[in-house]
N, C-alpha and C positions, 0 to 999 in steps of 0.2 A: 504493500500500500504506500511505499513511498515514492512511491514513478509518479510525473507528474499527471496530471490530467489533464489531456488535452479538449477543448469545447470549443462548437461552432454556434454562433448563436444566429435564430433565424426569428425574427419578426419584423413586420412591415413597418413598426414605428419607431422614426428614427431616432428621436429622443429616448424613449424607453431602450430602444436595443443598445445604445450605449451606451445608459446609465449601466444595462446589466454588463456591458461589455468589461467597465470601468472600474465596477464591483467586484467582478471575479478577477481581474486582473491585478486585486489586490491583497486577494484571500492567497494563503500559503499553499502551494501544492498545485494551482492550476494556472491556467496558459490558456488564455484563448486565442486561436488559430486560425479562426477566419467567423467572417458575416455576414447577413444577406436577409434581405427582403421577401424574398419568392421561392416560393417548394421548389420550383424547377431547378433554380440556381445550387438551394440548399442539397439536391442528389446529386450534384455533378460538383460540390464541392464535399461533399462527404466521401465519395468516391474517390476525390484526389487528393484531400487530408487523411483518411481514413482517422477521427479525431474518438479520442474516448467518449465524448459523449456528443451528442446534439442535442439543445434544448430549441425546442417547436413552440409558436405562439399557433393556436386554432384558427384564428378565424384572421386567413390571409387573402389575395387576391389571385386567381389561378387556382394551383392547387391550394387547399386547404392544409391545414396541420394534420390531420386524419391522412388524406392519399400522403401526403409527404411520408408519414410516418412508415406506412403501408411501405413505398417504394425504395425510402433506407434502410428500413428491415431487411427485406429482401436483397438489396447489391453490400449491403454491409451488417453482416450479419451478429458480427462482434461489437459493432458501433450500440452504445447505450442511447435511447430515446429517451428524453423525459421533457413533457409538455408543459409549458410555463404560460398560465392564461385566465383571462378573468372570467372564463365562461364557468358559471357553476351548473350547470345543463348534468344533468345523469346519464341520459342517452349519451351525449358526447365523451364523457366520463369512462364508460363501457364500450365506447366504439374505440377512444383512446389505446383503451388496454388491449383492442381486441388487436390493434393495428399493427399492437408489436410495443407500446410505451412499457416505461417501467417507473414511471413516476407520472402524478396528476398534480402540479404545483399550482395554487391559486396568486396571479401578480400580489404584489403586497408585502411578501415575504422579505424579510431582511438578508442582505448579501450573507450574513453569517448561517442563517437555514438554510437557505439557496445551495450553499457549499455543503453542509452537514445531508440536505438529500442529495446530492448528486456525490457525494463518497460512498453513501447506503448503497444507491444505486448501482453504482459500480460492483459495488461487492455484493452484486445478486439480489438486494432489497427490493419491494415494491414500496412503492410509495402514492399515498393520497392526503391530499391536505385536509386535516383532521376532519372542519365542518362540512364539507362537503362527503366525508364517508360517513360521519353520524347521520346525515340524513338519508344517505343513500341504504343505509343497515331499516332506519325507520320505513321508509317505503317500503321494503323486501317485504320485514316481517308483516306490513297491513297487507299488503299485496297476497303475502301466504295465508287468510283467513276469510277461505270462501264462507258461504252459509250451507251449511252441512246437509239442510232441507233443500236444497236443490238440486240433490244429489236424487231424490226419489223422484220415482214413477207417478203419474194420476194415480193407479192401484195403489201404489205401497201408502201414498199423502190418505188416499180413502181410510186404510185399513188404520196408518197412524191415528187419525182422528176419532175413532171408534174404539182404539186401545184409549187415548184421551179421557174417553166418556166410561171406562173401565169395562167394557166387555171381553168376555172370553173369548177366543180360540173359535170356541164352538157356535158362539151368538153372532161374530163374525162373520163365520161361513152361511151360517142360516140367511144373515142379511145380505150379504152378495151371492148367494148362489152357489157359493163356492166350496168343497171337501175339506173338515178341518186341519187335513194333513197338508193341504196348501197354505193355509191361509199360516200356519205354523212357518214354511217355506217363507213365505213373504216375510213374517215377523224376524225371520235368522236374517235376510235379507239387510232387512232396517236396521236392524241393531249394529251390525257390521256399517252401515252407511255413513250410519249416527256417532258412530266409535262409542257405544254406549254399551252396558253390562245386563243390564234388564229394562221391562216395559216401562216398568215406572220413571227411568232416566228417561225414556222415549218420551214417554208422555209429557214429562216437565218440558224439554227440550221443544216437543211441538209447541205447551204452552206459552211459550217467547215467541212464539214466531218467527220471523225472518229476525237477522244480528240485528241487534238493538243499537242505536246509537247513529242508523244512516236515517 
């Protein structure tokens, strides 16, 4: 870890890309090697710096920081991506990582983080700037909590509502028609659906109705 670290930095604005340029040029351990405005430029100079890392801004003119990312990955396969950018977008976040990045850095950061993720980085880290993974963990988990009743059938929603009203097995079948050894079949059915242990969890569970709270 003591080789220096060599970085191209690519964003369209010119002020910001120097300050970072200015910044890292003063942190111990790194070299920056070259800079540029446009993905196109940034692949034919990663190709001819082959530089420790490239840091990408998103949202360029031409290629974007996503294709850019995409097409350094692939001609430079040992080159480190890590995306430096004020979008807090998820989608892009995930498209990022998907591109080949290995860091998601929100502008802002002080020359001293800046360096501390692009050393991680180096050294095989992922990296995401904190607020934007806490919220992106929050979405996952609501995301992961369908309504479990939407998981039945018209039949199985019929038969729930009838366990509901506490009937049997047997008053069941009498009232749709149906042989109690089915209507038993549909109740294994539901409970499994429901991830529930007995009728009476079914029953509460129907009594909510759909998830509370939308």
């Amino acid at each position: 870890m003591n080789e220096v670290i060599e970085v191209l930095v690519v964003d369209d604005h010119p002020m910001f890309r120097q300050g970072v340029v200015h910044s890292l040029g003063q942190e111990p351990g790194f070299r920056v090697v070259g800079e540029t405005a446009s993905g196109e430029e940034a692949l034919m100079l990663a190709q001819a710096l082959l530089p420790t890392v490239v840091l990408l801004d998103i949202s360029m003119p031409g290629w974007n920081g996503i294709v850019t990312a995409e097409r350094i990955a692939m001609a430079c396969p040992a080159t480190v991506i890590v995306m430096l950018t004020s979008s807090e977008d998820k989608d892009k976040l995930l498209a990022a990582l998907k591109a080949g990045a290995r860091g998601y850095v929100l502008k802002g950061v002080s020359a001293r983080e800046l360096a501390q993720v692009l050393r991680a980085a180096v050294d095989g880290e992922v990296y995401v700037s904190p607020s934007i993974a806490a919220e992106m963990l929050v979405s996952l988990t609501q995301r992961k909590a369908p309504d479990p009743l939407q998981e039945l059938t018209d039949r199985e929603r019929t038969i729930l509502s009838l366990i509901g009203l506490g009937r049997t097995n047997r008053e069941i079948g009498d009232e749709l028609h149906l042989a109690e050894k089915t209507i038993k079949h549909y109740v294994t059915n539901i409970l499994q659906k429901l991830q529930v242990r007995s009728r009476v969890e079914a029953a509460l569970l129907a009594s909510r109705g759909p998830s509370s709270g939308s």
